[in-house]
N, CA, C and O of each residue as an XYZ file, in Angstrom:
456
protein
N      10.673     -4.339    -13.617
C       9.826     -3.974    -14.723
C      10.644     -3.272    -15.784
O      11.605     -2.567    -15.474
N      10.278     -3.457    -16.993
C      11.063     -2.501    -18.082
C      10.117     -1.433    -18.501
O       8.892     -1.321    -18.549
N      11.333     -0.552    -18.837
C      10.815      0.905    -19.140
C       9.562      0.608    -20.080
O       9.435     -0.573    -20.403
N       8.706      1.430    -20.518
C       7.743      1.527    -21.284
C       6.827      0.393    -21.282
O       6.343     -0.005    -22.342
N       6.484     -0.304    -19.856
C       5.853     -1.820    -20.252
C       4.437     -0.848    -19.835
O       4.582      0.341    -19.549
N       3.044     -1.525    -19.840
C       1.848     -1.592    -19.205
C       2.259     -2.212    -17.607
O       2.540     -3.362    -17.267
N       2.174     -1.062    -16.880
C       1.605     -2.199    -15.207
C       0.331     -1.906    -14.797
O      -0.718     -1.699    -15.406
N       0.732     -1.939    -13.276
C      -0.638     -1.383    -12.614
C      -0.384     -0.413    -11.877
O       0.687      0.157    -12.087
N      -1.140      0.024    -10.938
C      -0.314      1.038     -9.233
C      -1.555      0.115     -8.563
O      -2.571     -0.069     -9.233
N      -1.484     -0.210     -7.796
C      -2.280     -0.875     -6.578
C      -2.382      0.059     -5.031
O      -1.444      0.159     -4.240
N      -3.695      0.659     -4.860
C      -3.354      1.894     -3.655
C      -4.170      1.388     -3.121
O      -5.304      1.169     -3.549
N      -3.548      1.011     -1.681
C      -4.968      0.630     -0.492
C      -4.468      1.744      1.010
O      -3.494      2.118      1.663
N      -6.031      1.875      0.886
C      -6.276      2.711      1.849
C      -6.645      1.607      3.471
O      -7.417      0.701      3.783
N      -5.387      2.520      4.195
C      -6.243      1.680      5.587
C      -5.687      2.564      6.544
O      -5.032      3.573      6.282
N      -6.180      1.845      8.426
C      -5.632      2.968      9.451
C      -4.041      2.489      9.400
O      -3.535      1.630      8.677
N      -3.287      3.516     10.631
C      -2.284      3.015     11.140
C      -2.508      1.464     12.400
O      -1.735      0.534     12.630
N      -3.387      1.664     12.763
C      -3.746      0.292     13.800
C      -4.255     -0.238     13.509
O      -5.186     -0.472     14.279
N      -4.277     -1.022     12.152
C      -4.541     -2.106     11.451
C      -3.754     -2.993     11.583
O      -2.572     -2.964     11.241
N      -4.601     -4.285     12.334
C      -3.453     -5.351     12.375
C      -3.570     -6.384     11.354
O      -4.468     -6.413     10.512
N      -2.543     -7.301     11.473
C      -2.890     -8.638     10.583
C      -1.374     -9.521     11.296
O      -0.193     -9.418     10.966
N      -1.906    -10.211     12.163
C      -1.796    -11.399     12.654
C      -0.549    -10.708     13.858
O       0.549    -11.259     13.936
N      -0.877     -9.492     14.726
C      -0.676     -9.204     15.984
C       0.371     -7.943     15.443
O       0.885     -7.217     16.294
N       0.701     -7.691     13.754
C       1.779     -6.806     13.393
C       0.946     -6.017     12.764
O      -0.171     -6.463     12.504
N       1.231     -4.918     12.449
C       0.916     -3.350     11.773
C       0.690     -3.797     10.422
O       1.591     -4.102      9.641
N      -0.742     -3.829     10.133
C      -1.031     -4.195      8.286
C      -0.521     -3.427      7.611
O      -1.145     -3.556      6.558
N       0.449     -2.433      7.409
C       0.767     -1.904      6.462
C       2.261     -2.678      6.112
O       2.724     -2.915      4.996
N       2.899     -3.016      7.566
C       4.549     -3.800      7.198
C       3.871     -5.009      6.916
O       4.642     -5.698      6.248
N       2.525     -5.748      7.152
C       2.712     -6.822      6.725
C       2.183     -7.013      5.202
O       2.040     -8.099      4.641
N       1.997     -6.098      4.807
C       1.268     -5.717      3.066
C       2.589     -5.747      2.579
O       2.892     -6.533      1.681
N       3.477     -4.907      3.121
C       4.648     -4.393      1.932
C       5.787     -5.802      2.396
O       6.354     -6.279      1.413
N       6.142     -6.463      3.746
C       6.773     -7.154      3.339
C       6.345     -8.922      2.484
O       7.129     -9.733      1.992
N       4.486     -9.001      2.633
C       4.357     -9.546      1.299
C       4.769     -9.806     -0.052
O       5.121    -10.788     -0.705
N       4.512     -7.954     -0.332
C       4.631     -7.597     -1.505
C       6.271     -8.088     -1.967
O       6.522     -8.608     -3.054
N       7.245     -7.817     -0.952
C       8.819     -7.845     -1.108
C       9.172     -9.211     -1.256
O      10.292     -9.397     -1.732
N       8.414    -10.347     -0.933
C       8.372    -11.724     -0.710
C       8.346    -12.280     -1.843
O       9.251    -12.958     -2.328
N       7.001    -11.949     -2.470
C       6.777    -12.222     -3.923
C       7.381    -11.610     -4.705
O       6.791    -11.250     -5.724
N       8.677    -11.293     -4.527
C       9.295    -10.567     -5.583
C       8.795     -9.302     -6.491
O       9.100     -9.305     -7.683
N       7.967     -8.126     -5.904
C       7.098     -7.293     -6.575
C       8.218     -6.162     -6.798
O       9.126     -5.736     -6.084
N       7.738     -5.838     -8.173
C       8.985     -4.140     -8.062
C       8.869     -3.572     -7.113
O       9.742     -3.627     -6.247
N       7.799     -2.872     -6.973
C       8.534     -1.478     -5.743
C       6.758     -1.466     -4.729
O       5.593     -1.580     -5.111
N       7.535     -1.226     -3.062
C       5.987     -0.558     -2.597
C       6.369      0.351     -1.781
O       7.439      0.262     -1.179
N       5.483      1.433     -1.635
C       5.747      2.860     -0.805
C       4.836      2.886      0.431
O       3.985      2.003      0.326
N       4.751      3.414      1.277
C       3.706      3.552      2.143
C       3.774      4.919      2.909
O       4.798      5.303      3.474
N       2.558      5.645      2.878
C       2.734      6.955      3.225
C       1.583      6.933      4.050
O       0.584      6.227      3.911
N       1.846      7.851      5.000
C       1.023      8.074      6.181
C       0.779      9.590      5.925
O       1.539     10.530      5.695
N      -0.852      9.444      6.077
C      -1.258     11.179      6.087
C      -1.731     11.936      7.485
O      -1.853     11.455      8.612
N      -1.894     12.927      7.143
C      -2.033     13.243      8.265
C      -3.537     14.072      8.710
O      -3.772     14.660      9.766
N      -4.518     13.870      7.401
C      -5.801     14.174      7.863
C      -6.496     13.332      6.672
O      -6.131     13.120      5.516
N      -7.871     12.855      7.547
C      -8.685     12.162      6.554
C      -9.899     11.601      6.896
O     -10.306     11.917      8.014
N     -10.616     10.830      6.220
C     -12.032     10.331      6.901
C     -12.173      9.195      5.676
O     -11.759      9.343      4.526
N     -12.929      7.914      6.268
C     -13.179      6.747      4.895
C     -15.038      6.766      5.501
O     -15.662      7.660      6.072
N     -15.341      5.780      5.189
C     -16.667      5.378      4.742
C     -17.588      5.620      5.947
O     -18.786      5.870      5.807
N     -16.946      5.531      7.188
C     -17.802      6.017      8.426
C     -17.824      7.643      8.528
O     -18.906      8.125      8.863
N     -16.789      8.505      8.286
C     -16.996     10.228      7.864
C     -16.430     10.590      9.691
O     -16.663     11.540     10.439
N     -15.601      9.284      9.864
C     -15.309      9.875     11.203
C     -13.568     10.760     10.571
O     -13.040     10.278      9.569
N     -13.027     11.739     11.137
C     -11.784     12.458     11.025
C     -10.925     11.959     11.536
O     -11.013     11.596     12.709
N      -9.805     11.786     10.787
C      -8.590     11.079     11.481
C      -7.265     12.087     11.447
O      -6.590     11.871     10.441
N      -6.737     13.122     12.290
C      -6.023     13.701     11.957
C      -4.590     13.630     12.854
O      -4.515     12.795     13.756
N      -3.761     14.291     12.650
C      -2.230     14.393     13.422
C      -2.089     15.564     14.140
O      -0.983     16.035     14.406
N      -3.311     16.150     14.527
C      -3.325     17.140     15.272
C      -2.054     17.398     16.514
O      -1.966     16.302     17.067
N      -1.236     18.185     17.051
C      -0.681     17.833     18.061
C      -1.318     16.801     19.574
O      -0.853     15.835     20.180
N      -2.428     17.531     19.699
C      -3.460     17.098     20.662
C      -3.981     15.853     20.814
O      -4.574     15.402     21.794
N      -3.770     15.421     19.969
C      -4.320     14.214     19.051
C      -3.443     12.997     18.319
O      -3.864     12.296     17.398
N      -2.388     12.925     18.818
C      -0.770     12.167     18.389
C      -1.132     10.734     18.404
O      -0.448     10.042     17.650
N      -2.293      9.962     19.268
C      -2.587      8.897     19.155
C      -3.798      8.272     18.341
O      -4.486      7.314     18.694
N      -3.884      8.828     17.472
C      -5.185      8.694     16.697
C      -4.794      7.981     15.415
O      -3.726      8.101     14.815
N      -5.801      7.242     15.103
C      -5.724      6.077     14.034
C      -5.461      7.159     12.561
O      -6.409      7.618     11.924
N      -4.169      7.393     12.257
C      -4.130      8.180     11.078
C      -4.108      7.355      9.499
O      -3.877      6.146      9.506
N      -4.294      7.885      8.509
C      -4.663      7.276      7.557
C      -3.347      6.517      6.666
O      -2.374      7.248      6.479
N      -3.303      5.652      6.330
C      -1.946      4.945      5.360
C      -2.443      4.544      4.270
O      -3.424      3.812      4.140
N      -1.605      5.135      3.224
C      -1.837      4.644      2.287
C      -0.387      3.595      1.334
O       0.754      4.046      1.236
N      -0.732      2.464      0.855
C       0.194      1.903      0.365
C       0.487      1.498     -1.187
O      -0.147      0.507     -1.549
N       1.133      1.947     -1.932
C       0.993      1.769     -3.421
C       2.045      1.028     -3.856
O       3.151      1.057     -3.315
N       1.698      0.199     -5.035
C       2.455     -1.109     -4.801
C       2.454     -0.861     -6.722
O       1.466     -0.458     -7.336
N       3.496     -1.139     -7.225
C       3.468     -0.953     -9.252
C       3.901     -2.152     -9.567
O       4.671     -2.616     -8.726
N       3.655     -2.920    -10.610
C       3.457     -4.034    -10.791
C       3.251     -4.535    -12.136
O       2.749     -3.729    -12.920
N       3.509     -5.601    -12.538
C       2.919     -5.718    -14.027
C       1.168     -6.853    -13.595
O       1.063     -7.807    -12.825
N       0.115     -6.199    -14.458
C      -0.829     -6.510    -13.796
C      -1.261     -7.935    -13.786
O      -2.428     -8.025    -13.405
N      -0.530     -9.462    -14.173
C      -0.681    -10.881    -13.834
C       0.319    -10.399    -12.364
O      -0.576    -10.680    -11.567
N       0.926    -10.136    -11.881
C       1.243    -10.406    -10.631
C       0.436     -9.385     -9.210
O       0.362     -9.851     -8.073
N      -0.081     -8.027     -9.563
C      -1.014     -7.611     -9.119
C      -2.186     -8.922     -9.145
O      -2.795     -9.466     -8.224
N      -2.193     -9.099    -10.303
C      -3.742    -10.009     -9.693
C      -4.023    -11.120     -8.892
O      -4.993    -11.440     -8.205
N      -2.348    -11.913     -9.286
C      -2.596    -12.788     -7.923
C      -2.144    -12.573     -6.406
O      -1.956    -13.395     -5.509
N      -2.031    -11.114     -6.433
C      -1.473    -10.811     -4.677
C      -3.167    -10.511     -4.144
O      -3.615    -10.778     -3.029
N      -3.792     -9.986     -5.113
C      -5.397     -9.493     -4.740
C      -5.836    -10.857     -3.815
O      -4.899    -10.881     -3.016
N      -6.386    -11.575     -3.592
C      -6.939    -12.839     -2.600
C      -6.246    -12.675     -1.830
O      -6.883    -12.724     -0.778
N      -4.709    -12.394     -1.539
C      -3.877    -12.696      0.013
C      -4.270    -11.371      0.414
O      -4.187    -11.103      1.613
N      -4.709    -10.449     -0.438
C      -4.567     -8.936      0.524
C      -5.814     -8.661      0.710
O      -5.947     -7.623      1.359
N      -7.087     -9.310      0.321
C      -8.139     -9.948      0.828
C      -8.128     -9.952      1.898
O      -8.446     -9.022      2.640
N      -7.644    -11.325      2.273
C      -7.650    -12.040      3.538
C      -6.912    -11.255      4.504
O      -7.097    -11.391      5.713
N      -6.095    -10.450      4.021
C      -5.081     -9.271      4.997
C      -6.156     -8.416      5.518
O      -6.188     -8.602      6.735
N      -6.940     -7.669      5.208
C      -7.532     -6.423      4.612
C      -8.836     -6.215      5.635
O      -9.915     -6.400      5.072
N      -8.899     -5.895      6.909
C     -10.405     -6.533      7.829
C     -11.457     -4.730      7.026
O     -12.460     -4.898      6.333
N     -11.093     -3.745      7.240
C     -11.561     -2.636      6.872
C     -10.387     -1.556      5.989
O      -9.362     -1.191      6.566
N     -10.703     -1.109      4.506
C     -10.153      0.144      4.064
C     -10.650     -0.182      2.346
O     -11.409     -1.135      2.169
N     -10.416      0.236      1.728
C     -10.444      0.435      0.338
C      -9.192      0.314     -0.146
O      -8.134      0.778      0.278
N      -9.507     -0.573     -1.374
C      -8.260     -0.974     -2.204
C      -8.875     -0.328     -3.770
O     -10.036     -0.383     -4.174
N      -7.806      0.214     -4.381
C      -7.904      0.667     -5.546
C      -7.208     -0.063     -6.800
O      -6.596     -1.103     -6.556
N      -7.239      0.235     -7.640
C      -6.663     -0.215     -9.355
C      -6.585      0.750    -10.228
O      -7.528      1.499    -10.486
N      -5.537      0.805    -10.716
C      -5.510      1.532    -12.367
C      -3.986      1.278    -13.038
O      -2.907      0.850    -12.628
N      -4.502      1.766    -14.254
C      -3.376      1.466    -15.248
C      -2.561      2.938    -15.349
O      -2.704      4.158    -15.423
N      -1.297      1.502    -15.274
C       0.200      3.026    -15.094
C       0.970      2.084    -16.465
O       0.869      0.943    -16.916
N       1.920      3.571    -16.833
C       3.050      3.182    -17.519
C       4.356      3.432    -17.223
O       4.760      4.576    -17.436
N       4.977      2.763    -16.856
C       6.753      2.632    -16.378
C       7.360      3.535    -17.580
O       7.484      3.301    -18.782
N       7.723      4.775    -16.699
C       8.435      5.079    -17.756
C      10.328      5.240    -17.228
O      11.240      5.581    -17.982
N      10.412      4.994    -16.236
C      11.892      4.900    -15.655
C      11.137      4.044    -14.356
O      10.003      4.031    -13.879
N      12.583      3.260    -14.037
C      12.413      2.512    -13.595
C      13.875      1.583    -13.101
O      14.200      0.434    -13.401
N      14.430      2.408    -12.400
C      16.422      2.286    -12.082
C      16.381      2.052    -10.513
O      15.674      2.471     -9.597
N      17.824      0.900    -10.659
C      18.289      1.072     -9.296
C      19.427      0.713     -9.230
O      20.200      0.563    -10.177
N      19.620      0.553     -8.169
C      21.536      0.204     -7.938
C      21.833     -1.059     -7.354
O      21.149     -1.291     -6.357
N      22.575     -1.867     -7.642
C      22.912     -3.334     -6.959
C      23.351     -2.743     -5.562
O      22.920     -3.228     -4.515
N      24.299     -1.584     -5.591
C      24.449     -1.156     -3.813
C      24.026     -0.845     -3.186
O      24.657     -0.551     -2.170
N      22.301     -0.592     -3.246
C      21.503      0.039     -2.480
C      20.475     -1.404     -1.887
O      19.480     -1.291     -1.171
N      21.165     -2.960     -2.521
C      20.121     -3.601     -2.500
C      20.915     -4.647     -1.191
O      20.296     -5.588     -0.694
């Protein structure tokens, strides 16, 4: 992406034991995303939370095996956000997916890191 363009941020919310097709939906979101050639995706795991059922999902010590919350944000210019939307559809069995408008304002990397 170039500095100062219009993209998107794309944030979907889901568990850690989310599958999609016997692998962890979050590696299979981001190595999508890496497939189609997308700038950049992050994925962060929290460690307390609740979605649409209001059940708690936390990292309690006690509690180390519990479906904790991931979130994955993906930046993009928004014609290629829009056509990943239908495959991450079909990825997607339960969580919330979000949209909004971002602006690139740096945006660097290194050929040796790649």
């Amino acid at each position: 992406m170039e500095i100062g363009t219009d993209g998107e941020l794309l944030r979907i919310f889901i568990g850690e034991k989310d599958k999609y097709e016997g692998r962890p939906l979050y590696e299979a979101i981001v190595e999508e995303a890496r497939r189609r050639g997308m700038a950049g995706a992050t994925v962060l795991r929290g460690t307390l939370g609740f979605g649409k059922n209001s059940r708690i999902h936390s990292a309690k010590v006690l509690r180390l095996s519990e479906d904790l919350p991931m979130v994955i944000e993906i930046v993009d210019k928004p014609a290629r956000i829009e056509s990943f939307l239908p495959d991450l559809d079909n990825m997607i069995q339960e969580g919330l997916v979000t949209l909004e408008k971002v602006r690139v304002l740096v945006y660097k990397h290194s050929e040796k890191d790649d």
